[in-house]
C-alpha positions in Angstrom: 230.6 -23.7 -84.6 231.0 -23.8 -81.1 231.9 -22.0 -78.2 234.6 -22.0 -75.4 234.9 -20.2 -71.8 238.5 -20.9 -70.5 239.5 -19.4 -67.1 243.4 -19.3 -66.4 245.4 -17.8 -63.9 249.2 -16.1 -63.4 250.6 -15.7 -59.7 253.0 -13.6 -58.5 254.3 -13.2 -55.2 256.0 -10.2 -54.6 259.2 -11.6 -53.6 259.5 -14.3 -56.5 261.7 -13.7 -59.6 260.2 -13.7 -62.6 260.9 -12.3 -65.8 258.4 -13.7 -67.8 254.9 -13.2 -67.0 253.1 -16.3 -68.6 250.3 -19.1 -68.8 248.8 -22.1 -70.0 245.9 -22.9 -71.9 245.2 -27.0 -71.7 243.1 -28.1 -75.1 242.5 -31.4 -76.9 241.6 -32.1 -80.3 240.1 -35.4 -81.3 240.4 -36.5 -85.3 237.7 -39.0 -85.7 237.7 -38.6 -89.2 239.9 -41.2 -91.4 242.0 -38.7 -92.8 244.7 -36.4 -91.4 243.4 -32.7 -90.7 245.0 -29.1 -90.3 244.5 -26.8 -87.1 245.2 -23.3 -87.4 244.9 -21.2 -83.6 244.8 -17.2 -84.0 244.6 -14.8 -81.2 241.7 -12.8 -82.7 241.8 -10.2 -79.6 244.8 -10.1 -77.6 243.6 -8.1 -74.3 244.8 -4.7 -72.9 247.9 -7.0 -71.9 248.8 -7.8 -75.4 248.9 -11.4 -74.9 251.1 -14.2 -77.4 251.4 -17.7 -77.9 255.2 -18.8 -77.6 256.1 -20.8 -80.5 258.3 -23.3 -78.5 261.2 -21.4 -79.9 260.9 -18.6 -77.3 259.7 -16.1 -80.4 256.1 -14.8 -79.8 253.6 -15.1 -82.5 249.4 -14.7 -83.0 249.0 -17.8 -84.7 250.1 -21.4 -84.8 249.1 -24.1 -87.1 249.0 -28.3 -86.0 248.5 -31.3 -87.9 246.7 -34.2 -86.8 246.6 -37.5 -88.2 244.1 -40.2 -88.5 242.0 -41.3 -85.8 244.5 -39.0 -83.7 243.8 -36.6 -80.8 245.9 -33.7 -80.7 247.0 -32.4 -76.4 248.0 -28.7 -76.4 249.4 -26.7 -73.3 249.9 -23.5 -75.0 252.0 -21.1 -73.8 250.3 -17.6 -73.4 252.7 -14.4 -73.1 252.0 -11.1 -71.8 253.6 -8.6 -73.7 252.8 -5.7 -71.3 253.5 -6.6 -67.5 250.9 -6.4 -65.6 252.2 -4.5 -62.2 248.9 -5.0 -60.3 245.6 -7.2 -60.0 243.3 -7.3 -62.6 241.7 -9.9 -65.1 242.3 -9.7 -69.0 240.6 -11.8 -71.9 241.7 -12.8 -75.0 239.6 -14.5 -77.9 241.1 -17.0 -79.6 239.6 -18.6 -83.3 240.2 -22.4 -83.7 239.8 -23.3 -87.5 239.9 -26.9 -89.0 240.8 -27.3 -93.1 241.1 -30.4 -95.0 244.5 -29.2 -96.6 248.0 -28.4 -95.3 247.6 -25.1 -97.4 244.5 -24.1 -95.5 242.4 -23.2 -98.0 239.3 -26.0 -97.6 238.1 -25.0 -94.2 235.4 -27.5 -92.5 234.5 -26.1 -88.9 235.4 -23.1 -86.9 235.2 -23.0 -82.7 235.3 -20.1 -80.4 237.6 -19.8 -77.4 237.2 -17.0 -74.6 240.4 -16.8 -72.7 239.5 -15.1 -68.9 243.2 -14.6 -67.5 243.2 -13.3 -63.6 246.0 -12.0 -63.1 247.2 -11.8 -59.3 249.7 -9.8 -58.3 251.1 -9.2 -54.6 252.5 -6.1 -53.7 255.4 -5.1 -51.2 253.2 -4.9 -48.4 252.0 -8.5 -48.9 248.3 -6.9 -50.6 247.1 -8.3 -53.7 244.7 -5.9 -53.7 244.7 -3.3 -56.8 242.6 -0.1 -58.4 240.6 -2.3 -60.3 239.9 -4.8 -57.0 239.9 -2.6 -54.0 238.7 -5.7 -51.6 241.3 -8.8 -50.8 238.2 -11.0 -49.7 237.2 -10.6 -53.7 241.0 -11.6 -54.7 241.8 -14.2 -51.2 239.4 -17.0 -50.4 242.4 -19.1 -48.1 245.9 -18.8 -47.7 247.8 -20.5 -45.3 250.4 -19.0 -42.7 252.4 -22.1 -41.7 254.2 -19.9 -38.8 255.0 -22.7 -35.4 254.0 -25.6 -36.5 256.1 -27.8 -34.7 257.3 -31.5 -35.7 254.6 -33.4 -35.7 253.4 -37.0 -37.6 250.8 -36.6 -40.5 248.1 -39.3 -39.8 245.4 -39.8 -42.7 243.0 -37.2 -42.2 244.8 -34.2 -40.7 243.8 -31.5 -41.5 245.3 -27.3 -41.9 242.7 -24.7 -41.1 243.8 -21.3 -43.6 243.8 -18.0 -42.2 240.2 -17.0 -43.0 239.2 -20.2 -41.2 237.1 -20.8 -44.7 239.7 -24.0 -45.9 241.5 -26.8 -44.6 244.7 -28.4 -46.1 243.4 -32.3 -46.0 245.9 -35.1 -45.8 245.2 -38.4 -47.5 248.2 -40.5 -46.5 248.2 -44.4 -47.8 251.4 -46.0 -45.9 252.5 -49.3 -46.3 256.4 -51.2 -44.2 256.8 -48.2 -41.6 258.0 -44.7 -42.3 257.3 -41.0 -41.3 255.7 -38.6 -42.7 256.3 -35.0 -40.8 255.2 -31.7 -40.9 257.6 -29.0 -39.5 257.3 -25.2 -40.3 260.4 -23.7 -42.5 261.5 -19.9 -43.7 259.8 -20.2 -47.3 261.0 -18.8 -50.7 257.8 -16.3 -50.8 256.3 -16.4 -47.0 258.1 -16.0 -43.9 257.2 -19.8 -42.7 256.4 -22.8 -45.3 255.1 -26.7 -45.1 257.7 -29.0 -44.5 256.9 -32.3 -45.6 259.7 -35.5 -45.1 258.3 -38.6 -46.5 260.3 -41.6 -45.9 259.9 -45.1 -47.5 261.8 -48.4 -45.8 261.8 -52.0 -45.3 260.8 -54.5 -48.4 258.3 -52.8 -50.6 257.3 -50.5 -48.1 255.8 -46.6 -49.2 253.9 -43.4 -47.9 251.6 -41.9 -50.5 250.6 -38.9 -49.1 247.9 -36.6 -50.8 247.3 -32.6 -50.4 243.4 -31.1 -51.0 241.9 -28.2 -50.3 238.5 -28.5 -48.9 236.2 -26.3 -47.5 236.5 -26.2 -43.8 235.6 -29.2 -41.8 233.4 -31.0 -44.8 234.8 -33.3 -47.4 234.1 -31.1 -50.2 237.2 -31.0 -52.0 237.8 -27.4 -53.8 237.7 -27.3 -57.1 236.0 -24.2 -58.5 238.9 -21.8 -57.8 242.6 -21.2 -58.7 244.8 -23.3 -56.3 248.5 -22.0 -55.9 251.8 -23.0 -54.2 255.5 -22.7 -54.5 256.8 -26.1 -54.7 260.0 -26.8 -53.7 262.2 -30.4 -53.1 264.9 -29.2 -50.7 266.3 -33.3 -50.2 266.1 -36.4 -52.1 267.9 -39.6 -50.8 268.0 -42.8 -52.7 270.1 -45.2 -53.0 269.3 -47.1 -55.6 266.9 -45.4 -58.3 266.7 -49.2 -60.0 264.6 -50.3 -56.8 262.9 -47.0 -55.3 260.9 -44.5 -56.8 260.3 -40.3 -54.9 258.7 -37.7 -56.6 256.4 -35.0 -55.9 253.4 -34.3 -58.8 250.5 -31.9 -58.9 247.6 -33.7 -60.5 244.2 -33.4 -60.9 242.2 -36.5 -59.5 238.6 -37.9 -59.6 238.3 -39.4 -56.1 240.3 -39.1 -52.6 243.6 -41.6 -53.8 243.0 -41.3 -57.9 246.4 -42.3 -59.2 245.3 -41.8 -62.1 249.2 -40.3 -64.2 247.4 -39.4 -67.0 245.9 -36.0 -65.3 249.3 -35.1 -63.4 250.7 -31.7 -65.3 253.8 -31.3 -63.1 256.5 -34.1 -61.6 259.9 -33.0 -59.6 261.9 -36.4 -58.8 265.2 -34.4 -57.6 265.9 -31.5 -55.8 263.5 -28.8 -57.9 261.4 -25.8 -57.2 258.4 -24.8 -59.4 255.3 -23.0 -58.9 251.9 -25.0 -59.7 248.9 -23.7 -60.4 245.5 -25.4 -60.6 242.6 -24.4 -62.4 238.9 -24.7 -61.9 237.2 -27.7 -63.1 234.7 -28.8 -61.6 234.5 -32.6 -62.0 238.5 -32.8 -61.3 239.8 -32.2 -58.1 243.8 -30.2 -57.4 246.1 -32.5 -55.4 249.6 -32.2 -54.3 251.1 -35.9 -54.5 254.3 -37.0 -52.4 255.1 -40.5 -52.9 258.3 -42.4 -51.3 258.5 -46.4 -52.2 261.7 -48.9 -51.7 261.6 -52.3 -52.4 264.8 -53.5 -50.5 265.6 -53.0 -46.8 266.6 -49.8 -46.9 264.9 -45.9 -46.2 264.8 -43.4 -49.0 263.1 -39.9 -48.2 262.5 -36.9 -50.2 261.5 -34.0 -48.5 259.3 -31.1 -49.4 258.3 -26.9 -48.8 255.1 -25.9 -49.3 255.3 -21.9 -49.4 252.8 -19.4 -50.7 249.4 -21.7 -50.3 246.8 -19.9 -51.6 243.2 -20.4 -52.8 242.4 -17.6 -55.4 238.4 -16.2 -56.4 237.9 -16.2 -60.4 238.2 -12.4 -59.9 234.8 -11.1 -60.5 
């Protein structure tokens, strides 16, 4: 039997809609055996926010059961609901059993794991606090946000770089560019924040692209931050192509090993038309949170896609 420390996060910004207050909990199985085996998950202790899994058919349930075949591995993102709304700051945990049986009846069980669940809940209030009873402090709750208030128009070169509001962050911009284009920063009313990032990326001439990648590092070093929660409102507010046969625009959040990883096997989010979501990065520590914007034509013409950035913010694991 073995044992599991999971740290997830849920966001919300006081002015954001949301009726469901929800996260993810990323796991893999690997079945090296030659046979097929049974997974049962069950929510042995559900918090003080009375947290679910969502069975994929919106109903919420303690358990869920998985079959994996033969030399198979099994990728879960499961859905975690809280039944109670949390109004205010605070951090919950849930314990969660993993059992393996040799049957689809579950009877002939082989191996049991152990997963604590630490959920930190952040919630802003009215005032633009996310400060609560249980954490008095914002410097416990805020490491970095970002207020993108006057920037003006100005070109991205590779290495620019967005000091946060504590002065304890950068934004860092990687920016690969290949047969001309922009890419422009430009500050914007927001969704959640009175001002937001601005991002046109454009992509013209034969096989010319801008790959343009967004990293919080500590301020003014090269260490890329990855042992904290990482949050922004994503939104895709223009996408022009002519041709989707010959040009490709998207924006993903992915988790990379190096500066310019590629690597789409990590990403966990992709928009590729006009889309807002909110993303979310965990901590691990040998995987690094990047915001990808990626324009690429191959025919002589320009296709852009253009991006906000709103609600920035680099979250402590709440103590």
């Amino acid at each position: 039997m073995a044992s599991y420390v999971r740290d997830l996060a849920l966001v919300k910004y006081y002015k954001e809609s949301l009726s469901e207050y929800a996260t993810y909990l990323p796991a893999k199985v690997n079945n090296t055996s030659d046979k097929a085996i049974y997974v049962k998950l069950s929510i042995s202790s559900q918090g003080n926010l009375l947290w679910y899994f969502d069975d994929g058919a919106g109903n919420l349930v303690t358990e869920k059961t998985y079959t994996i075949n033969a030399y198979s591995v099994l990728e879960l993102n499961e859905k975690l609901v809280a039944s109670t709304v949390p109004t205010e700051t605070q951090k919950d945990q849930v314990l969660i059993k993993v059992q393996y049986y040799k049957d689809s009846a579950l009877t002939q069980l082989f191996g049991e794991d152990n997963i604590t669940v630490n959920i930190h809940c952040y919630i802003q209030q009215a005032d633009g606090s996310w400060t609560s009873t249980q954490y008095p402090n914002e410097s416990d709750i805020i490491f970095e946000k970002w207020n993108f208030s006057g920037l003006a128009l100005t070109n991205i070169t590779d290495g620019t770089r967005l000091t946060g509001v504590n002065g304890l962050a950068d934004l860092y911009f990687k920016l690969i560019a290949s047969g001309g284009g922009v890419a422009t920063y430009v500050s914007d009313v927001g969704l959640v924040t009175d001002a937001s990032l601005k991002i046109t990326i454009q992509g013209n001439k034969s096989y010319g692209y801008r790959r343009l990648w967004i990293y919080p590092m500590n301020a003014g070093t090269t260490d890329i931050i990855n042992d904290k929660f990482f949050s922004a409102i994503v939104n895709v507010t223009a996408y022009n192509i002519y041709d989707a046969s010959r040009g490709r625009l998207y924006v993903e959040a992915l988790y990379s090993t190096s500066l310019d990883d590629t690597d789409v096997s990590r990403y966990f989010m992709r928009l590729q038309a006009v889309t807002i979501r909110k993303v979310i990065f965990l901590p691990f520590q040998n995987l690094n949170p990047a915001i990808f914007q990626y324009a690429y034509a191959d025919y002589d013409t320009t296709i852009s896609i253009v991006a906000q950035y709103d609600g920035v913010y680099v979250f402590n694991k709440l103590p």
